[in-house]
N, C-alpha and C positions, 0 to 999 in steps of 0.2 A: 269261520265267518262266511258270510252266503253272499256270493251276488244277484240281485235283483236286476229282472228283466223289464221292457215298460208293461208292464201288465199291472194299471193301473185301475183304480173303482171298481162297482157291481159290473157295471160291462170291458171288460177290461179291451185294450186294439192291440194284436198283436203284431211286433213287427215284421218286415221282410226279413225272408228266411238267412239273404245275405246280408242286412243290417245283425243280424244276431251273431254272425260273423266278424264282424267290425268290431261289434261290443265285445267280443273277446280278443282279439286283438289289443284295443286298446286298455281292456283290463291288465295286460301282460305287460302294456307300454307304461301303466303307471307309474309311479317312482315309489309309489308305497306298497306296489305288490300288488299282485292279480285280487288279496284277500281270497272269500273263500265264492265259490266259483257253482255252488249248487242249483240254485235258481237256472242260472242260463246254461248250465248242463241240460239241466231239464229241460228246457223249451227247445235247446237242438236235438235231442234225442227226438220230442213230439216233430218236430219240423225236418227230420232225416232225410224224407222222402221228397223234398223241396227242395235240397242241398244241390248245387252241382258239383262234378265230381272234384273239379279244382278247391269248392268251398271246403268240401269233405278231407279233403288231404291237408289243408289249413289248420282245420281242427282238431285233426289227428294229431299233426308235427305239435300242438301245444298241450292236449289234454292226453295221451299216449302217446309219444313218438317212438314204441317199437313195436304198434302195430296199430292196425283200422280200429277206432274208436270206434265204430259203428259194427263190427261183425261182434257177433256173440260171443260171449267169453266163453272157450271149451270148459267143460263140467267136469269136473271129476267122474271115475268111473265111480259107479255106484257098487256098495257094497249088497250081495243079496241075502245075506241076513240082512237082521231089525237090525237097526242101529242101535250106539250102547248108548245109557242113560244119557251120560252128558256128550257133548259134541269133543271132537277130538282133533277135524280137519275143518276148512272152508273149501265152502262149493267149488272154488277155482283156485288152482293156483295161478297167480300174475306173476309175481317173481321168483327166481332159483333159489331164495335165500327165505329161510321163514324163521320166525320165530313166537313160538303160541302159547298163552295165557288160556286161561281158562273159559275167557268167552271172546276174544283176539285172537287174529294172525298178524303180525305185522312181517309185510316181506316187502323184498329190495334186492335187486340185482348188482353183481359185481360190490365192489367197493362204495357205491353210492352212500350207506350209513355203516359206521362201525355196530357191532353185536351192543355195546353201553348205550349208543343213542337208539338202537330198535328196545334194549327192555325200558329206556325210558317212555318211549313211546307209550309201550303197553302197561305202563305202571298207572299212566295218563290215561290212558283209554278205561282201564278200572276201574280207577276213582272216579271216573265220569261214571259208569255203569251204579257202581255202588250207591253213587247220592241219588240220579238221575232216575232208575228203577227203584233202587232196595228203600230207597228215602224217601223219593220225592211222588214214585207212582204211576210213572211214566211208560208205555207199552212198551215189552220188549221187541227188538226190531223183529220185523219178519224173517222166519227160518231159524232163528238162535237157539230154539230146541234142537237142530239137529245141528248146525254149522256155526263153527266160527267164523267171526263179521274180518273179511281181508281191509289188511292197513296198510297197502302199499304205497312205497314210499320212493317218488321217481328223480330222477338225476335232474337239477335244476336249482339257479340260485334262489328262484321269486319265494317269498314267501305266501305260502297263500296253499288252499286246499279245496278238496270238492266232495261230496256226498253224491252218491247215485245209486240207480238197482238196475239191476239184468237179472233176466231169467234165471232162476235155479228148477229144472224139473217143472213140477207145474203150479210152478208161484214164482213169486220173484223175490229177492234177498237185498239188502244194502252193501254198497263198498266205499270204503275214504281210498281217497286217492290225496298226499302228501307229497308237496315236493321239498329237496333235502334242504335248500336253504329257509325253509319253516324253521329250522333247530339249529340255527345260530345268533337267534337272539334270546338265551339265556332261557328263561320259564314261559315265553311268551307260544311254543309249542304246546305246552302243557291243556293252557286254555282255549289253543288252537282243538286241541284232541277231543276237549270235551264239548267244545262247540258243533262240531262235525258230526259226535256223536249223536247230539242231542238232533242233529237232521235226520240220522240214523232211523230215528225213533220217532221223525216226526211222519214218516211215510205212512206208517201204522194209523195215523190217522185218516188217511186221503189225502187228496189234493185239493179240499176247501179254500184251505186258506188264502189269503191277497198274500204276493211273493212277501211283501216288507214285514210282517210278521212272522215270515220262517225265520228270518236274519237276525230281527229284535231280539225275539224268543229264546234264537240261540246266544248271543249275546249277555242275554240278564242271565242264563243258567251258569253260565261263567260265574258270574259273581257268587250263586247258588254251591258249586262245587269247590271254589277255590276262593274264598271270601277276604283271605287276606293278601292275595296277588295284586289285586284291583286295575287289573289291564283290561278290563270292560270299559272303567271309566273314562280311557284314550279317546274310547269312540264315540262318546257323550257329544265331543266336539261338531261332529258331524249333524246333530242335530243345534246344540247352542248357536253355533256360528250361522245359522240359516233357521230361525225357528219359523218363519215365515211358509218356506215349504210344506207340500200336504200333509199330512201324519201317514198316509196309503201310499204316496208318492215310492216310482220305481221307476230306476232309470242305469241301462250299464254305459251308456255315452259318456250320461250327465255327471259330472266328478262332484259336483255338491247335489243330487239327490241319490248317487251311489250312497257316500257316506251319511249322508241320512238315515237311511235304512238300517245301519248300526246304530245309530245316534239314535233311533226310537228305541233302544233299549232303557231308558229313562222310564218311558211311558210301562216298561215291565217292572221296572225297578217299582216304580210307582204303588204298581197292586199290590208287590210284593211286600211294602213297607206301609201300606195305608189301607187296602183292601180284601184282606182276608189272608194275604201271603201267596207263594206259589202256588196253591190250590188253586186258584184264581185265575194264576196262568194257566195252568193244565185244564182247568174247567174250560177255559174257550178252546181247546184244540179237542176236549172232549164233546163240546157242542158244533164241531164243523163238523165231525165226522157221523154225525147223525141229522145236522138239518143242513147243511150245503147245499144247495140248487145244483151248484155245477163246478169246474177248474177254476182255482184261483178269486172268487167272486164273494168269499167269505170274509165280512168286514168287520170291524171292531162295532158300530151301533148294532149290527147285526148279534153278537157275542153277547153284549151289555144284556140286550131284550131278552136273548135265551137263557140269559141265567137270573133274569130279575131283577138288573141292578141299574140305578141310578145312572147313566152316563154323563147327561149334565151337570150333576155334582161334583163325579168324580174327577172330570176332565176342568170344569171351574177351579178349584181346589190345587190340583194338578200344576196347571200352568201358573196362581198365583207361589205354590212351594219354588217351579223354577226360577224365577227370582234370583234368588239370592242359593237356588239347590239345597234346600232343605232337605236332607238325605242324610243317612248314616255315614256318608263316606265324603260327607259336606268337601269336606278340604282336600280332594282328589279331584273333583270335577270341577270342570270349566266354566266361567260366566258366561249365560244367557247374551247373544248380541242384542243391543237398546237401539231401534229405528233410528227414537230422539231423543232432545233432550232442551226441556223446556226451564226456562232460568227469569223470564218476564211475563207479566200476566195484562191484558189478555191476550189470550194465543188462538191459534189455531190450526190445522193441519189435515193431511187428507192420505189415501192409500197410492202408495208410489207405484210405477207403471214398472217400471226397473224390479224392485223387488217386487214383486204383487202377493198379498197374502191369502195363501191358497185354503183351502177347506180344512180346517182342523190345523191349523196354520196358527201363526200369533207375529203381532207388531205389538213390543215395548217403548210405553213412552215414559220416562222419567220427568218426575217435577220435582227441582230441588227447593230446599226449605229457604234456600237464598231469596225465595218470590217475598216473602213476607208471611205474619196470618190471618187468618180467616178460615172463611169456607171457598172450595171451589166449585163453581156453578159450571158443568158438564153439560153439552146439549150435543148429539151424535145423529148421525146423518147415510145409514148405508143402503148397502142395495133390499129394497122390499124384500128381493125373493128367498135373503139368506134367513139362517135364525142365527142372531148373532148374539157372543157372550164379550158383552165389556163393564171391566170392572177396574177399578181405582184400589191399588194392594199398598197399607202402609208397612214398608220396609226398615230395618237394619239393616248392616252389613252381611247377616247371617240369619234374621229370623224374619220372619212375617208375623206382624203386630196384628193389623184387622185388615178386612176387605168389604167394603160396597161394591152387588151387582148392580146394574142399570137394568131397570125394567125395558125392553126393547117389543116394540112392535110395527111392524110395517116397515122394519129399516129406520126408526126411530126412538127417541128415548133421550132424557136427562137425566140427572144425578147431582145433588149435592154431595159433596163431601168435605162432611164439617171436623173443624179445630184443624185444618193442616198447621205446621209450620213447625211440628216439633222432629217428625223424620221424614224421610223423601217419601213419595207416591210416586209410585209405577203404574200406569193406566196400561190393563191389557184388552187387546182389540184383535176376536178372532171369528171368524165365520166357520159356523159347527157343521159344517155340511159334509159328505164323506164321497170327497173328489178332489180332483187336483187342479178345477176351473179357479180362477183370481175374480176375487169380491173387491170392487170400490166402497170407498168409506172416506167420510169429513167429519171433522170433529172440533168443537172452539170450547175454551175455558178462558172462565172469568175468575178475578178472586172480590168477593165482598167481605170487606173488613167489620167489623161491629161496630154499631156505635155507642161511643165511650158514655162512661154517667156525666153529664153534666160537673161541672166546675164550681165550687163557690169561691165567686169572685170579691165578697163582701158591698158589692155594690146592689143598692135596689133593683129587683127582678122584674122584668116587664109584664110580671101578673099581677093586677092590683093586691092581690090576696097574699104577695111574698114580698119579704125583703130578701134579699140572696137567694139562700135555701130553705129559711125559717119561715113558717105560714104564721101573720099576724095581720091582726084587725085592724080595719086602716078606719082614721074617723073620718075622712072625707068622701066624699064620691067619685073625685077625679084624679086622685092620688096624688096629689101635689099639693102647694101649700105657696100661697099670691107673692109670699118674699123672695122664693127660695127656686131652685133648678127643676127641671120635669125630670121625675122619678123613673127613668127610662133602663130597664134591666140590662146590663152589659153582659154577654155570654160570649162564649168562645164557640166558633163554626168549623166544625171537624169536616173535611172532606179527601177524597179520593186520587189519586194523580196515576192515571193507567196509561200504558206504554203498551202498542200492541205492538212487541216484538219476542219472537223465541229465538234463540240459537240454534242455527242446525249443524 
């Protein structure tokens, strides 16, 4: 799992050198564990020379404490023959203890892991390699023709790990840094291993990408390797419970847009179940690495347009499925959190200051079938400048029935949506913008009922031309007759009784 730094949208701001400090810190203070720590590796590493040296010895005692995380890792003496076909050693040794696989080192000093927890390590590291490369197609890391990738594994309870490169000769190589309390929750190491991995491998592409898609990325590959573990889906939460925040969003402060950045692994899940499959995924890490402008500034509309694809559809689609998490692993993952929940018609409601819903972001509103039926008359009200997708999803428990868009223009737009009353509607309300500013939005619903057929009451119709409901010839002109009562239609008057009140 990767920590994301605030290295947010196309222009991303990066933080003070000693806030980047903080946020490791408090990654460490979490009660859930540092997670996996690659992202803000990386942005200390780029901001080293900003460091003072108090910050640098901070960093050290948490990311190596037996030696300067910042001096270069000594290289192995180089052998002056060719090297043999396949690799045999890694560029460095980190710890006194090794034990090597065929494209692994997993080392550890002293007593830190016994020899059973290092070969599970590397059994884990394997099975990543095998699906991740041999399957799925993915670049092998940098240097693994000649070196094995080190998986050292440091004294510490947190659970949590990190991906980085240093120099090897005249290129640079990847290394997992594990600490030992990763391998006391049962298998949960396993998809730590291939997660890390899969950072491994994302270096080989550059450094395009926006931080929250290294994390996602590595996340949905998990499901990819290890399909019936389903400890991906833990971190669905991080996005369900906040779907409001950005989709880009990055933050190692913020403890709900941290777990976000896991919690977009939905949106992988997604391509991978609706949109051509992993391919999909790897095609956007294979398109950063060839049109990137620059660090980190490589964004999902950016992705969509290099490979051809539809974004608006896809992400319309997308967030009606979350709903109710229309996915293979439905009954693993968490509900979606509902803004509202509207139970009286007419209503109306607006974008909260509190939660604000940010760019590629979404506020759920619920309309239960308690309202009555009819149709619901929708009129929407947001900021001009967004381009905004809102749409009315009828739901089950578990499926999504249909969806009406709203045509939106100028921060404008209505929508009937007709026959409600037989399953709830979910009104989803998101600003497709690719940033993490907050869009205002007002929204009212009506419900009109139909009017029913007419009654036959058996009394004369107040058309001269009917008696009740039967058309017949009348022989007078006035419709009445000098003895007798004025032939006056008696009908029944259907109307409306609306209550503008919703529940919040």
């Amino acid at each position: 799992m990767l920590l994301l730094v605030s290295f947010v949208s196309a222009a991303p701001v990066a933080p003070a050198p000693h806030d980047l400090v903080e946020s490791l810190q408090n990654r460490f203070a979490d009660p859930l564990g540092p997670g996996c720590l690659t992202p803000i590796v990386a942005a200390l590493k780029d901001r080293a020379d900003e460091l003072s040296p108090e910050d640098r010895v901070t960093v050290s005692a948490l990311l190596s404490p037996s030696r300067d995380f910042f001096a270069p890792l000594p290289e192995r003496a180089r052998d002056p023959v060719a090297p043999p076909s396949a690799p045999s050693a890694s560029c460095w040794d980190i710890g006194e203890n090794q034990l090597n696989s065929e494209h692994f080192s997993v080392q550890w000093d002293g007593d830190t892991i016994g020899e059973s927890t290092a070969q599970g390590f590397l059994d884990a590291l394997e099975d990543g390699w095998e699906v991740e490369i041999d399957e799925l197609g993915w670049e092998a890391p940098l240097q693994t023709g000649t070196y094995l990738i080190p998986a050292y594994v440091q004294d510490g309870s947190y659970q949590g790990a990190y991906t980085t490169t240093e120099r090897c000769g005249a290129s640079y190589a990847p290394y997992i840094v594990a600490y030992s309390g990763s391998f006391s929750t049962g298998s949960w190491s396993d998809d730590m291993a291939v997660h890390e991995f899969n950072h491994s491998s994302q270096f080989s592409y550059g450094y395009g990408w926006e931080f929250w898609w290294w994390e996602a990325t590595a996340t949905t590959v998990q499901e990819q390797v290890y399909p019936n573990s389903n400890w991906w889906t833990t971190y669905v939460t991080g996005y369900a419970g906040n779907p409001q925040i950005a989709m880009n969003a990055s933050d190692q402060n913020d403890q709900d847009i941290f777990w976000h950045m896991y919690g977009m692994s939905i949106w992988g899940n997604y391509i991978v179940e609706n949109l051509g499959g992993h391919d999909t995924v790897l095609e956007t890490w294979e398109n950063s690495s060839r049109h990137a402008r620059g660090y980190y500034d490589y964004g999902m509309e950016d992705a969509f347009d290099d490979a051809g694809l539809d974004l608006h559809a896809a992400y319309a689609d997308f967030v009606a499925k979350n709903i109710v998490m229309d996915y293979h692993d439905q009954r693993y993952l968490p509900g979606v959190d509902e803004r509202d929940q509207v139970d009286e018609l007419p209503a109306d409601g607006e974008s909260s200051s509190r939660h604000a819903v940010q760019g590629y972001g979404q506020d759920f509103i619920r309309f239960d079938t308690d309202i009555g039926e009819g149709d619901i008359l929708l009129t929407f009200d947001g900021q001009s400048d967004a381009d905004w997708l809102v749409e009315m999803v009828e739901v089950t428990d578990s499926e999504v029935l249909r969806v009406a868009e709203m045509d939106v223009a100028g921060g404008m737009g209505e929508l009937t949506f007709e026959d409600f009353g037989e399953e709830d509607v979910v009104l989803v309300i998101s600003p497709m913008e690719p940033d993490d500013s907050s869009y205002d939005y007002a929204w009212t619903a009506e419900l009109i009922v139909p009017e029913e057929d007419p009654v036959d009451s058996g009394l004369p119709s107040d058309d001269p031309g009917k008696v009740g409901n039967d058309s017949v010839e009348m022989s007078g002109g006035c419709g009445c007759d000098a003895g007798g009562n004025v032939g006056i239609g008696a009908g029944i008057l259907l109307g409306m009784a609306a209550v503008a009140r919703r529940r919040r």
